[in-house]
C-alpha positions in Angstrom: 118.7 97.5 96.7 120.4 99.1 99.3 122.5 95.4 99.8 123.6 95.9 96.3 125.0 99.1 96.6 126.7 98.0 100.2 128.3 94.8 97.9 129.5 97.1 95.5 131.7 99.3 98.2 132.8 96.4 100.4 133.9 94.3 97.7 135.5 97.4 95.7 135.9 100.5 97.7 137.9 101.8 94.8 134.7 102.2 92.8 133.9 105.4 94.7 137.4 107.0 93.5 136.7 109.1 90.7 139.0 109.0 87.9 139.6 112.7 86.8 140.3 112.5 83.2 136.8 112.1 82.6 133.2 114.9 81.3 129.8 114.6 82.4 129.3 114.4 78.7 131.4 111.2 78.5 129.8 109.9 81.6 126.3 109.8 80.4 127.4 108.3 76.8 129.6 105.3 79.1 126.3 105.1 81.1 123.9 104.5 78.3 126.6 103.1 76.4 126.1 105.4 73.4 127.4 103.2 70.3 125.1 100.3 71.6 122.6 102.1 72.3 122.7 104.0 68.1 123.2 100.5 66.7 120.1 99.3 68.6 117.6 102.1 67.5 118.7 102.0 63.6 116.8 98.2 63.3 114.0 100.0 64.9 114.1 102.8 62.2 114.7 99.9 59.7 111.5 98.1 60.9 109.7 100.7 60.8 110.4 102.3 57.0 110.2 98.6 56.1 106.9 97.8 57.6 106.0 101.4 55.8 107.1 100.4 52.5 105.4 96.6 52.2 102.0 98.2 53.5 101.8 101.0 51.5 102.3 103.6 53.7 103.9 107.3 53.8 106.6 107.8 56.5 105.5 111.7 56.3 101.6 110.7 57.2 103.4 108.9 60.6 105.8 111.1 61.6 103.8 111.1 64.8 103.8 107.1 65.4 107.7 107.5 64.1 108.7 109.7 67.0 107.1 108.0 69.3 108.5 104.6 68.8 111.9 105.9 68.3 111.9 107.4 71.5 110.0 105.0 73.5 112.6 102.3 71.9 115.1 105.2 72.8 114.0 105.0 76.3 113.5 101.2 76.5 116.8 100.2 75.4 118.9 103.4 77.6 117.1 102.2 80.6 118.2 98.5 80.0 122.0 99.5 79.3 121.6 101.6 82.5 120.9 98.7 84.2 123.1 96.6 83.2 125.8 99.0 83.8 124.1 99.1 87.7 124.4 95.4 87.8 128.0 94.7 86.7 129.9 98.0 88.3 131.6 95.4 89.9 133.3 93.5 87.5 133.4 96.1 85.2 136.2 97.4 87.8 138.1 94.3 86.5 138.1 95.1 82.6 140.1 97.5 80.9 137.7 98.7 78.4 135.3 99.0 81.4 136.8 100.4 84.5 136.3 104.1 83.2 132.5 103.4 83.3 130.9 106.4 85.7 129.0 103.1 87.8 132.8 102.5 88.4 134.2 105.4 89.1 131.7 106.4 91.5 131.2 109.7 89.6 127.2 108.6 89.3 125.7 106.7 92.7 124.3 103.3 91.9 121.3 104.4 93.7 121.0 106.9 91.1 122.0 104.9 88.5 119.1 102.4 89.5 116.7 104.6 89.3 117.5 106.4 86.4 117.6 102.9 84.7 114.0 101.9 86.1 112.3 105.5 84.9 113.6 105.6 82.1 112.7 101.9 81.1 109.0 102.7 82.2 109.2 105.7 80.1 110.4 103.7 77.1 107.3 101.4 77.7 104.8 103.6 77.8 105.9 105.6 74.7 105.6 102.2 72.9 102.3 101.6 74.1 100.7 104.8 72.8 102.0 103.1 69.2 100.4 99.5 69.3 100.4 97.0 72.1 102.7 94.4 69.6 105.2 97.3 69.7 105.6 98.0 73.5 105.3 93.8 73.9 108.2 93.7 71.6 109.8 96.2 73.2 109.3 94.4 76.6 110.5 90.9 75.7 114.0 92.9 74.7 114.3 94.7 78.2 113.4 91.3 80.2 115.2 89.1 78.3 118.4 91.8 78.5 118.5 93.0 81.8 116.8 90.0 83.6 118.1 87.1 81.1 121.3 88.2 80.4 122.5 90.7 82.7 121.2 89.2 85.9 120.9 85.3 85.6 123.2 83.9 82.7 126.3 86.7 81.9 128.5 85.5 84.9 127.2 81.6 84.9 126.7 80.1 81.3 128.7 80.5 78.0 124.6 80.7 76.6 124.8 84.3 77.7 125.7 85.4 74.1 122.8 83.2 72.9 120.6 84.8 75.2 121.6 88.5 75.3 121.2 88.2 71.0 117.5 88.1 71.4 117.1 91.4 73.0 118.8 92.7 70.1 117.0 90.9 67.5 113.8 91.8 68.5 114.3 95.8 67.5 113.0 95.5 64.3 109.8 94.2 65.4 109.6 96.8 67.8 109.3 99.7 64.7 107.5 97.0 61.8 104.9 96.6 65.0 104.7 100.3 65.4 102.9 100.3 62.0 101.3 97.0 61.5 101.3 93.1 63.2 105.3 91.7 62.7 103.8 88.4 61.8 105.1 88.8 58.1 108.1 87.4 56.4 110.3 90.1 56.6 110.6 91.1 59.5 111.0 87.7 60.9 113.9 87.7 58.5 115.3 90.4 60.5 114.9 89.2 63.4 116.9 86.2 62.2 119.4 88.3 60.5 119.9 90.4 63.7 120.0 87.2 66.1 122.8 85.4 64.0 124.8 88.4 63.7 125.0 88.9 67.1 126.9 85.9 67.6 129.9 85.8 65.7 130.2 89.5 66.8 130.0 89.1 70.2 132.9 86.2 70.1 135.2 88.5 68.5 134.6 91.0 71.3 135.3 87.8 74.0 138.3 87.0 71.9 139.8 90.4 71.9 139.2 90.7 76.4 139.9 87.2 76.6 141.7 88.0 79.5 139.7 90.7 80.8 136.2 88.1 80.7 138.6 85.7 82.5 139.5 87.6 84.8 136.5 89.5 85.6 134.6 85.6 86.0 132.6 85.8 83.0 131.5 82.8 81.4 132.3 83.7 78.0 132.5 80.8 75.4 136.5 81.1 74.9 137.2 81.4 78.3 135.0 78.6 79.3 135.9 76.2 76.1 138.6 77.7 74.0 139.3 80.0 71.3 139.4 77.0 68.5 136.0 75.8 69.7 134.7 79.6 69.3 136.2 80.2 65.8 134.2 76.9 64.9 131.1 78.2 66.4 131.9 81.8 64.4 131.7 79.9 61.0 129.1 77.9 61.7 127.1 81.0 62.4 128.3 83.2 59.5 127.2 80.2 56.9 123.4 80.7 58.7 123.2 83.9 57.3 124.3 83.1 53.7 120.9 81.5 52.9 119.1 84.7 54.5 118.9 87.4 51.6 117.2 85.2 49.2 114.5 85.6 51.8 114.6 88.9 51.5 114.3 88.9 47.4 111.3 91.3 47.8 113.9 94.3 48.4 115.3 93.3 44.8 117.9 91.7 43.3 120.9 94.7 43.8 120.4 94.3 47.7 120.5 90.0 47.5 123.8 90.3 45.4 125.2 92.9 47.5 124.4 91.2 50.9 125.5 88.1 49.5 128.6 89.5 48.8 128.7 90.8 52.2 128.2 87.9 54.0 130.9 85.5 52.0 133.6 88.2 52.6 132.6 88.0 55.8 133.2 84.0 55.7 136.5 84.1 54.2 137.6 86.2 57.2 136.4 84.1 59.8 137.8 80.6 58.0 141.0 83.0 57.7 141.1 82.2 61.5 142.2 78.3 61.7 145.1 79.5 59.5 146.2 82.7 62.1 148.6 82.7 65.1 147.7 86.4 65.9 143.8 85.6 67.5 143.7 89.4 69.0 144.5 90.8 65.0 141.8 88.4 63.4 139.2 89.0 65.8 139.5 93.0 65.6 139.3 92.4 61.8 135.9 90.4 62.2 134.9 92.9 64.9 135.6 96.1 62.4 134.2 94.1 59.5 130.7 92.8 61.9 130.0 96.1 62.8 130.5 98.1 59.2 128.6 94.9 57.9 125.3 95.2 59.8 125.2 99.2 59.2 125.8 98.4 55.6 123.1 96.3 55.4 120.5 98.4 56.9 121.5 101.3 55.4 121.1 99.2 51.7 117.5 98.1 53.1 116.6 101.9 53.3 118.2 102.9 49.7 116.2 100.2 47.9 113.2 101.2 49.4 113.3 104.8 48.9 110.2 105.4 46.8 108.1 105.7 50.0 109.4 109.3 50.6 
């Protein structure tokens, strides 16, 4: 590890100047990357209501199993972000929305940052195992497949990075429905779907947006490998997947399958409003905007309609 760190100030001895406009408070929410990290545990909370709900269960009877696999997911999914901002300092130097980052800066060590990143993982894990075993295997197949999948072998080398990095978000829902019972069930697996599809079009409205920055920085991002066209194809594509996906969920009731229907054909129109566009950077912040609001919506809906188990 001590190589990596050596890389890191060779290559980019302006990593170690700190900027000054900057809080420790800001640093650790840029380390753990704060918005991720809240969007990640809310499918975990969703699982686990859900998985409450369809057995019978009363979330006040497992407030203990609740805490617990909140915070070992907490843990789990910090310590992978950590990493992963250990891994890239360098060509996070390269990107705009990035270079601020406190792996950049040099305002937290990498050695530190490594560390932090491995404890806190192993933290996460065993906090999941004191759930169920499924849980903190679910848990673990997010973590690999993100720091060691992603982050490590296929970011920088394959446009399949997108494909990859989706299934260590998909699987948070598993990580709470396991926390109560086995995730071999129809809904959940639906979430996991849901949650793997989404991830797609979202992330290629991010790469759209730093088009220049991914380029730049060498990452193999499907526009800057084969073309913005080729991505707004592949965005469509992915958006009809879901379309088909709420009827699966007809068990929540019939408000939440209109509603998410509704959701997911706006969405389409704005994405197919995209081979008609000549301002790519306006129409992909729209999807962005609209992706994000979109998933909270819909877990948020998931919760309302299920509310009697209170």
């Amino acid at each position: 590890m001590n190589s990596k760190d050596s890389y890191h100030s060779q290559k980019h001895p302006e990593i170690n100047s700190p900027i000054q406009n900057t809080t420790l408070i800001k640093d650790i929410k840029s380390l753990i990357k704060f918005r991720v990290l809240i969007a990640n545990v809310l499918p975990v909370f969703v699982g686990f209501w859900l998985a409450l709900y369809f057995s019978g269960g009363s979330f006040s009877e497992n407030i203990g199993t609740f805490i617990l696999a909140l915070g070992g997911s907490t843990f789990l999914m910090g310590g992978a972000l950590i990493l992963n901002n250990w891994y890239d300092a360098d060509i996070d130097k390269m990107m705009e929305r990035t270079k601020n980052r406190p792996t950049v800066t040099g305002n937290f060590p990498l050695k530190k940052v490594l560390v932090i990143g491995i404890m806190a993982s192993a933290a996460g894990g065993i906090l999941l195992l004191f759930t169920t075993v499924e849980s903190a295997i679910y848990g673990f197949i997010g973590w690999f497949t993100y720091v060691v999948l992603y982050t490590i072998w296929s970011k920088r080398r394959y446009t399949m990075n997108t494909l990859i990095g989706s299934v260590s978000g998909a699987v948070t829902p598993l990580i709470g429905w396991g926390a109560v019972e086995t995730a071999i069930h129809p809904v959940p697996i639906v979430l996991f779907l849901l949650l793997f599809i989404w991830q797609i079009p979202h992330t290629f409205t991010i790469a759209i947006k730093k088009h220049d920055e991914y380029k730049a920085a060498g990452v193999a991002m499907l526009p800057v490998v084969h073309g913005i066209e080729i991505t707004k194809r592949q965005m469509v594509v992915y958006i009809i997947c879901l379309l088909p996906l709420p009827f699966l969920l007809a068990s929540l009731g019939l408000v939440f399958v209109v509603a998410s229907t509704i959701l997911n054909i706006t969405w389409l129109i704005i994405a197919v409003r995209g081979f008609f566009t000549d301002d790519n950077w306006k129409w992909a912040h729209m999807n962005f905007l609209y992706s994000v609001n979109y998933l909270t919506v819909i877990f948020l809906m998931m919760v309302l309609v299920t509310l009697p188990i209170l």
